[in-house]
C-alpha distance (Angstrom), angle and dihedral (degrees) to the residues before:
residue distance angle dihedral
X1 . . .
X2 3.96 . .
X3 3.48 123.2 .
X4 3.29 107.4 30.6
X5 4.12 110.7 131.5
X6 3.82 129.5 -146.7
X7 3.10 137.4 -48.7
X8 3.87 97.9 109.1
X9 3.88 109.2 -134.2
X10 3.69 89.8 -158.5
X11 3.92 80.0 97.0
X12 3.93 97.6 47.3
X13 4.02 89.4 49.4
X14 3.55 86.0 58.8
X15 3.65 105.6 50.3
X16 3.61 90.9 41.7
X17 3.98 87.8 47.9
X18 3.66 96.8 -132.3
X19 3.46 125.4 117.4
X20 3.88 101.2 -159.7
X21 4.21 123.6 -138.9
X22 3.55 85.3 -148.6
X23 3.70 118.5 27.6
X24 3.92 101.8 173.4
X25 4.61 70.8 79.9
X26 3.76 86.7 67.0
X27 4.19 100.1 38.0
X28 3.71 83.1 51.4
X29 3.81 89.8 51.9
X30 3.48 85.6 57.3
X31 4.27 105.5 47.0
X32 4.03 106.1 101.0
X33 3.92 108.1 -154.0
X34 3.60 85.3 -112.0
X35 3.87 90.5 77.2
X36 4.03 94.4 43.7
X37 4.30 79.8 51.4
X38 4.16 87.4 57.2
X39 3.83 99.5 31.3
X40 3.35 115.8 28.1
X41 3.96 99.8 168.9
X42 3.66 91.9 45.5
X43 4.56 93.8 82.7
X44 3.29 141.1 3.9
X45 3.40 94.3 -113.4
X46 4.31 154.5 -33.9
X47 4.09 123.7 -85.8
X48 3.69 98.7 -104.7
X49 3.63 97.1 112.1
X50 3.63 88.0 43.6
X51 3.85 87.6 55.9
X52 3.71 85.7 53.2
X53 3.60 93.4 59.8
X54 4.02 97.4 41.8
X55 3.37 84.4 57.8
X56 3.34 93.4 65.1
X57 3.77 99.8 32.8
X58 3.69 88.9 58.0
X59 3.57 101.7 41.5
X60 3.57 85.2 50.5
X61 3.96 93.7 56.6
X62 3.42 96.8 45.4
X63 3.68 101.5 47.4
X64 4.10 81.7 55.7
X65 3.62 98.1 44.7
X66 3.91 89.9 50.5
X67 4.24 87.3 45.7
X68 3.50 83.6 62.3
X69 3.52 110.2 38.8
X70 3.91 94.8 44.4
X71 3.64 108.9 36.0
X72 3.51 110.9 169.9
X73 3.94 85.9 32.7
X74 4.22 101.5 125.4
X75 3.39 121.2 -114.4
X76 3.83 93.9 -101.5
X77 3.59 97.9 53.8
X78 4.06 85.9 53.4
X79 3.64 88.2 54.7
X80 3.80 97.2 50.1
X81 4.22 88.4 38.5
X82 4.08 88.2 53.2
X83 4.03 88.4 46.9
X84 3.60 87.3 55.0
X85 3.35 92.3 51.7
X86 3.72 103.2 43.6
X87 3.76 98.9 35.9
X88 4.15 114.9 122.5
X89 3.60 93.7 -106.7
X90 3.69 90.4 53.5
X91 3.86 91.4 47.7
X92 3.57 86.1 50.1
X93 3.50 107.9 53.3
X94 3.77 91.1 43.0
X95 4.44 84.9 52.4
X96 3.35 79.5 60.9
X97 3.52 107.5 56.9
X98 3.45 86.1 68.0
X99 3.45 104.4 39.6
X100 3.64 94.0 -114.9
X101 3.72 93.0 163.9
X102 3.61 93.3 73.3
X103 3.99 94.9 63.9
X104 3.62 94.0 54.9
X105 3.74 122.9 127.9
X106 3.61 103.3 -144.1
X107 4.04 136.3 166.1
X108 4.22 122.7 -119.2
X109 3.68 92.8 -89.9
X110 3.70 105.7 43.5
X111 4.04 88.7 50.3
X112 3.53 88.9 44.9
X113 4.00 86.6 54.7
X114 3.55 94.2 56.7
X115 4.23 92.0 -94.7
X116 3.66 97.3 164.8
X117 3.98 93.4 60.3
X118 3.87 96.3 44.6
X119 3.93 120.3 114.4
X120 3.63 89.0 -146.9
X121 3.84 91.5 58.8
X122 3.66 99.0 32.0
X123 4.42 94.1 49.7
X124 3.80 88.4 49.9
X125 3.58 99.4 42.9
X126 3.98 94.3 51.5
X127 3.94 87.9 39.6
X128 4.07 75.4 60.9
X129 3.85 100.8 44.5
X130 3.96 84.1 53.5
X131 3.80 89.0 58.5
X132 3.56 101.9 39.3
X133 4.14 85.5 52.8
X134 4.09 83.4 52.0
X135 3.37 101.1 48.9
X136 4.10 94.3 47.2
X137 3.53 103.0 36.0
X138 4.11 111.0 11.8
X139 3.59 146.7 -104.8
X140 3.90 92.6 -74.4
X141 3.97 84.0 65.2
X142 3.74 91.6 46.4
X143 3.50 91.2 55.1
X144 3.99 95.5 47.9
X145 3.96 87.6 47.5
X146 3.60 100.0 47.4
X147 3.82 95.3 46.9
X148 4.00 95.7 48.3
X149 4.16 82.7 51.0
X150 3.57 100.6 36.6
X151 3.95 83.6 47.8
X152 4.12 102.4 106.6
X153 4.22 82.7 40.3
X154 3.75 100.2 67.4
X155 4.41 93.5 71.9
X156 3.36 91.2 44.0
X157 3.89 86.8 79.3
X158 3.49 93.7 63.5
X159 3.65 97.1 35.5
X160 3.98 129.3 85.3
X161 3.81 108.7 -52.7
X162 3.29 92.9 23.5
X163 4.19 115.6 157.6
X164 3.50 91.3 -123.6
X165 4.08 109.5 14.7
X166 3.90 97.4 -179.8
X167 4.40 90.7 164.2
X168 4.07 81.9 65.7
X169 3.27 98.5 37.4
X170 4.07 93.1 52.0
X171 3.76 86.6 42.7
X172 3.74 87.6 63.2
X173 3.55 99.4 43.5
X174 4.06 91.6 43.1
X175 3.77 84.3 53.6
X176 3.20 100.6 48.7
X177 3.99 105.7 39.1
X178 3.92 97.6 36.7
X179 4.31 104.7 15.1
X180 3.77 83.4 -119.3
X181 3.62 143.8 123.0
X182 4.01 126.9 -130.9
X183 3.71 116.4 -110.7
X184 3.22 127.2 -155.6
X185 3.58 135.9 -154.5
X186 3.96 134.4 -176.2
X187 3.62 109.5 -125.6
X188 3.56 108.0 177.6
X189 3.75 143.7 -1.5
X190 3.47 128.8 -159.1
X191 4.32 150.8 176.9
X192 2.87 133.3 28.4
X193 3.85 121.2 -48.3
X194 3.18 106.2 -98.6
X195 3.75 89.9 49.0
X196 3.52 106.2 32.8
X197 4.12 131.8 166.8
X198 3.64 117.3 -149.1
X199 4.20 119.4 -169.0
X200 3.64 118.4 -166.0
X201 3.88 138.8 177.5
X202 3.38 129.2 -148.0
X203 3.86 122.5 -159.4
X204 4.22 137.6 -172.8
X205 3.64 124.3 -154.0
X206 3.94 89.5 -9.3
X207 3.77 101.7 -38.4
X208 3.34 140.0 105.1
X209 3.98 112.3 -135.7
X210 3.39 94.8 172.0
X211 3.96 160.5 19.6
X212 3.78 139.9 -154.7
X213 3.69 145.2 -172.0
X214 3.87 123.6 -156.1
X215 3.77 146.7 145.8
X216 3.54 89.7 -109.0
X217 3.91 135.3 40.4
X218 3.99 84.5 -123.2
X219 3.74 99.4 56.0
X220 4.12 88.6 40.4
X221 3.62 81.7 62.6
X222 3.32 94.6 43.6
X223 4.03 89.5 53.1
X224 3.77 90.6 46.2
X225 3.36 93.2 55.8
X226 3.98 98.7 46.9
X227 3.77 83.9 55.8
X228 3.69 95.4 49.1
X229 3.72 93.6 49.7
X230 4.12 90.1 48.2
X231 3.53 85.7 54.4
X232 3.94 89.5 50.2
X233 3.46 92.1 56.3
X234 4.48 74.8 -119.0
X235 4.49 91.7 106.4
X236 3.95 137.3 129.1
X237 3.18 95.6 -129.4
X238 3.54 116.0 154.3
C-alpha cells in the first residue's frame, strides 16, 4: 500500500501481539478521513468501515465474556455491563494504553486540533484495529487481543462508578436493614491460571445470602452480591 508515511507499525504489531499476514489491514485501521480529505492518491481509503466491523467484533466478545463470567446475571444487567465496557470513554482510555494516538494517519487540520488525543478518534480507530486483526488472522485472535487490552477494564465494574455497583448497593441495604456489613468469603478456585473460576459467598449478620462465580475475586464478589440483594428484595434486576 504506497503512500502511507511513518509511523512504523512494526511497534503497534508488537504491543498488540499480532504479527499481521497482511498489514496494509492494520495501516488502513489507522487512516482518519481527514488524511483521504488532504491526500487523496496516497490510500485507497479511511477506517470507517473498519470501525463498523470492530463494533461488532467487540461487542460480540464482550457480550460473551460477560455470559460467562456472570451467569445468572439478567439480561439487563449484561446490557448495561457491555455499555460500560464499550462506551467511548472506555475505548478511549484503553487506545491509550497503547499509545494508539501516535499511529494515526491524520490530515493538517485534525493534527493541528490535537487529533491524536481525541476519544472520538482514538474509540473508532481501536474499534478498527480489532477488525483489521479479525479479518487477517480470526476471531480466536480477536478474542486473545481484546482480553489482554481490555485487562485493567474488567474491575472497574465492580469498582466506584461502576454501571451497576451491586457490593455498594448491598452495603447500604445491609447497613441499613440489619446494622451490619457484608462479608465475603472465597469459596473455591478453579482452572488453570490463566483461566481461572473463583466462587465466593457473601453473608450478613451470620448468613450467607448469596454466591458467585467469576474470573476474578472482584467480579465473584460482585456476583455474590447481585444474588444477595435479589434475595433481599434490594437487586438490579431488570
Amino acid at each position: 500500500m504506497r503512500g502511507f508515511p511513518v509511523p512504523d507499525i512494526a511497534d503497534l504489531q508488537q504491543t498488540l501481539g499480532v504479527a499481521f499476514k497482511e498489514p496494509a489491514l492494520l495501516r488502513q485501521a489507522l487512516v482518519h478521513s481527514s488524511y483521504i480529505n488532504e491526500n487523496p492518491a496516497a490510500v485507497p481509503g479511511h477506517n470507517e468501515r473498519l470501525e463498523f466491523l470492530g463494533d461488532a467484533v467487540l461487542g460480540l466478545v464482550v457480550a460473551e465474556e460477560l455470559y460467562r463470567a456472570f451467569p445468572d446475571l439478567s439480561e439487563g444487567a449484561l446490557t448495561r455491563l457491555r455499555a460500560a465496557l464499550v462506551r467511548r470513554d472506555t475505548l478511549a482510555r484503553v487506545a491509550s494504553s497503547i499509545d494508539l494516538g501516535a499511529f494515526l494517519f491524520l490530515g493538517k487540520g485534525e493534527e493541528a486540533g490535537g487529533g491524536r488525543g481525541k476519544s472520538t478518534n482514538l474509540a473508532g480507530t481501536l474499534e478498527a484495529v480489532i477488525a483489521a486483526i479479525y479479518l487477517d488472522a480470526g476471531m480466536d485472535s480477536a478474542r486473545d487481543v481484546v482480553a489482554r487490552l481490555f485487562a485493567l477494564e474488567w474491575p472497574r465494574l465492580s469498582g466506584p462508578g461502576a454501571v451497576i455497583d451491586f457490593k455498594s448497593r448491598l452495603q447500604e441495604l445491609a447497613q441499613s436493614r440489619f446494622q451490619r456489613t457484608p462479608a465475603y468469603r472465597l469459596v473455591s478456585e478453579v482452572g488453570q491460571p490463566h483461566d481461572m473460576v473463583f466462587t465466593v459467598e457473601v453473608n450478613v449478620n451470620g448468613e450467607v445470602l448469596g454466591s458467585g462465580s467469576g474470573r476474578s475475586k472482584k467480579l465473584a464478589e460482585t456476583e455474590a452480591a447481585r444474588a444477595a440483594l435479589e434475595r433481599l428484595g434490594g437487586g438490579f434486576t431488570s
